[in-house]
N, C-alpha and C positions, 0 to 999 in steps of 0.2 A: 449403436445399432443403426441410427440412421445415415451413420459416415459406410457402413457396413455394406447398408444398403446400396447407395448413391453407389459404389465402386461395384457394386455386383450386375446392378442395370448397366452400368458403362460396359462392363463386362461383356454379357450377354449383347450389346448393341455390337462390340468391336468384332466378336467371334462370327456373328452372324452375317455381318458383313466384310468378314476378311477377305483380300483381294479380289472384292468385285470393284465393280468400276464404274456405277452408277450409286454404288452405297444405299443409304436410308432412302434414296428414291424410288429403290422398288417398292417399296411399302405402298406408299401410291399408286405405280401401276397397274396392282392388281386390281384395285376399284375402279380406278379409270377404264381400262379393258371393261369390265364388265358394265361398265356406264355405258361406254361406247353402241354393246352388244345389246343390253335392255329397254336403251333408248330408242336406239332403231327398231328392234321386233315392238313394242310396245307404245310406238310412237307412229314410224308407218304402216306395218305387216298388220300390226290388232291394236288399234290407237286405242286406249284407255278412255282416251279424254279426260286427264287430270288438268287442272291448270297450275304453270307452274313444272310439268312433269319433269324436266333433267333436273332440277333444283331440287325436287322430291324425292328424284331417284338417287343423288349426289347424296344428300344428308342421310338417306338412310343405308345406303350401302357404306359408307364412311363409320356410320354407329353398330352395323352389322360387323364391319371386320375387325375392329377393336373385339367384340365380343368374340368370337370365333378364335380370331388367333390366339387369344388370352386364353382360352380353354383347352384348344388342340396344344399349346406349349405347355400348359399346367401341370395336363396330363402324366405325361412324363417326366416331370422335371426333375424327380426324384430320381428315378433310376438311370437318370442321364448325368446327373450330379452326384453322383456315387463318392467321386473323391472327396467332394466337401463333406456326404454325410458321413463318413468313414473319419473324418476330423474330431479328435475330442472336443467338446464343448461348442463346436458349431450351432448358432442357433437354425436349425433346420428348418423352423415356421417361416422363416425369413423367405424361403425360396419359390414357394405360388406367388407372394408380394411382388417378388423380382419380375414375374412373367407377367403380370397383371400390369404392372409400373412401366415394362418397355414397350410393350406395347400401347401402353396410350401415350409414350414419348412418341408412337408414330402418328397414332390421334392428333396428337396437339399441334404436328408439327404438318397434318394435312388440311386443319380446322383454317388458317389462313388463304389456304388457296379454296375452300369450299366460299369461305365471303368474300372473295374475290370473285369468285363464278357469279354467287349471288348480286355483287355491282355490275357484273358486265352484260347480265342478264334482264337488269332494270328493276331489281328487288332489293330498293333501302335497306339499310339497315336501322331497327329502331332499338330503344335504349332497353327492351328483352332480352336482346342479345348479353345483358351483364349476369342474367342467369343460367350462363353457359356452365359457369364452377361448379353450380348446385346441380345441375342435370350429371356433368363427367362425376363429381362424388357422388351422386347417389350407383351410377354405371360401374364405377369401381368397386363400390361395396357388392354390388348385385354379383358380379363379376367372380371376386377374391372368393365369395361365401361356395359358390359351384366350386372354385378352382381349388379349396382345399378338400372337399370331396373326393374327386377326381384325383388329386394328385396320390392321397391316401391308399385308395380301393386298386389303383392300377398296378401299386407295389406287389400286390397281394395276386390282382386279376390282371393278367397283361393282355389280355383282349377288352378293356376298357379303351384303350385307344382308337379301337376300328368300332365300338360300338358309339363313341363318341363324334368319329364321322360319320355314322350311318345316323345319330340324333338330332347332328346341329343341321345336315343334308332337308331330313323333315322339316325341320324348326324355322329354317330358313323360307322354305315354300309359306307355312301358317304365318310365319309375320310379314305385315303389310309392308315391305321393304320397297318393290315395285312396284304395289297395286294399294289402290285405298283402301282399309278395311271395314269401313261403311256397305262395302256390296256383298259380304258377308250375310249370308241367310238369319234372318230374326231368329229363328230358333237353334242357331249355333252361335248367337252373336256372348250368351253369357258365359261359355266355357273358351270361347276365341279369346275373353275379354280378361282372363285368369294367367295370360300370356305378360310377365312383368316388363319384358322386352319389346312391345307391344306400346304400352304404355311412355315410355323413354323417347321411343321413335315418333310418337304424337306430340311431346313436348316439344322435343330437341324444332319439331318441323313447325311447331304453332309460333316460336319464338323466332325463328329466323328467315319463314318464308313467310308468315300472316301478321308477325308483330305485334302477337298478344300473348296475354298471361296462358300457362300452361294449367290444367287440370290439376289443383291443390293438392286436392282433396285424395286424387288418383296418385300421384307421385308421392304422399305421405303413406299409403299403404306401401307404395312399393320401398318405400324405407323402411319402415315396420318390420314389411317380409323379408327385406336384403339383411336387418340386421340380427334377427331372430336366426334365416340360416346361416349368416356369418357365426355369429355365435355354437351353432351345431356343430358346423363344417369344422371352427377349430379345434372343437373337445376329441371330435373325431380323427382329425390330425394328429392329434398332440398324442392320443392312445395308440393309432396306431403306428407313431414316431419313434418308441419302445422298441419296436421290431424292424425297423429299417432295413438296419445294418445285417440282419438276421435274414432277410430275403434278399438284400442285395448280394 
């Protein structure tokens, strides 16, 4: 299974970029553009005043789009891979994995030029940064647990796709991606704060912009919770993997 794997993410990397001509670098582009674009409006047009702000803005749009893509590809993955589920004996759970996996192959391969930004910037690097593994797996779990949801219900509902860009559209304004979440109104701050994604993004930035320990206590719930719906997400899969072939 796990040679299975490895050749399904190569897979999916080579298809997605068959003859383009800048390959796995677009992946990057589209953070950068928007880096570009949030920096400026929210640096000269309506300055924040963050300190630190493209470094801020850089990690967290980078952790955003890992989530995002992994979820709008999950989506579908099923009914886009028809031919494999139409395979006997294909193991079908494999296939959110795959979408979850290449995608943070474009993660990991944009995490060197974000600590790069961060040295040219004037922002050491201190030895938190070795807790980068524990932040991406607990993101991959968080991640996988939605995407077998979605990959499920869309077989069945094919307007889960456009409702899944109209969720993460929202999702994205409520998480402090661009903006600190600290100016968050006190009596919205405890249902803001139920945001698991939310939580990840405060880590990923306390470790590699402020060079300190991340919130324990806050990233063991959000594993709790990651693993809890992993757990749902696949009973729910795997039930409704029964009928694949039957709506495809």
């Amino acid at each position: 299974l796990r040679d299975l794997l490895w050749e399904l993410v190569l897979r999916d990397l080579k298809l997605r970029y068959k003859g383009s001509v800048l390959g796995i670098a677009w992946s990057l582009l589209n953070p950068l553009a928007q880096l570009l674009v949030f920096g400026f409006v929210f640096s000269t047009i309506l300055p924040l005043n963050i300190p630190n702000y493209t470094a801020f803005l850089f990690s967290g749009l980078l952790v955003w789009s890992w989530f995002q893509s992994s979820l709008f590809a999950a989506t579908t993955v099923i009914v886009d891979g028809r031919s494999l589920i139409k395979r006997p004996g294909f193991p079908v759970a494999l296939l959110p994995v795959v979408t979850v996996m290449a995608n943070l192959v474009h993660f990991v391969l944009a995490l060197p030029v974000l600590l790069l930004f961060l040295l040219l910037t004037g922002l050491p690097l201190h030895s938190t940064v070795l807790l980068l593994p524990l932040l991406i797996a607990i993101q991959f779990l968080f991640t996988l647990s939605l995407a077998y949801f979605l990959a499920a219900v869309h077989v069945t509902f094919r307007d889960t796709q456009h409702l899944v860009g109209v969720f993460l559209l929202l999702f994205f304004y409520l998480t402090p991606i661009f903006y600190d979440g600290s100016v968050v109104p006190a009596r919205f701050q405890f249902l803001y704060r139920l945001n698991p994604v939310l939580h990840l993004l405060e880590a990923y930035r306390v470790i590699l912009i402020d060079g300190r320990l991340p919130d324990l206590a806050a990233l063991g719930v959000v594993t709790a919770v990651s693993l809890g719906l992993l757990l749902a997400g696949f009973r729910v899969f795997r039930r409704a993997s029964y009928t694949f072939v039957e709506e495809l």
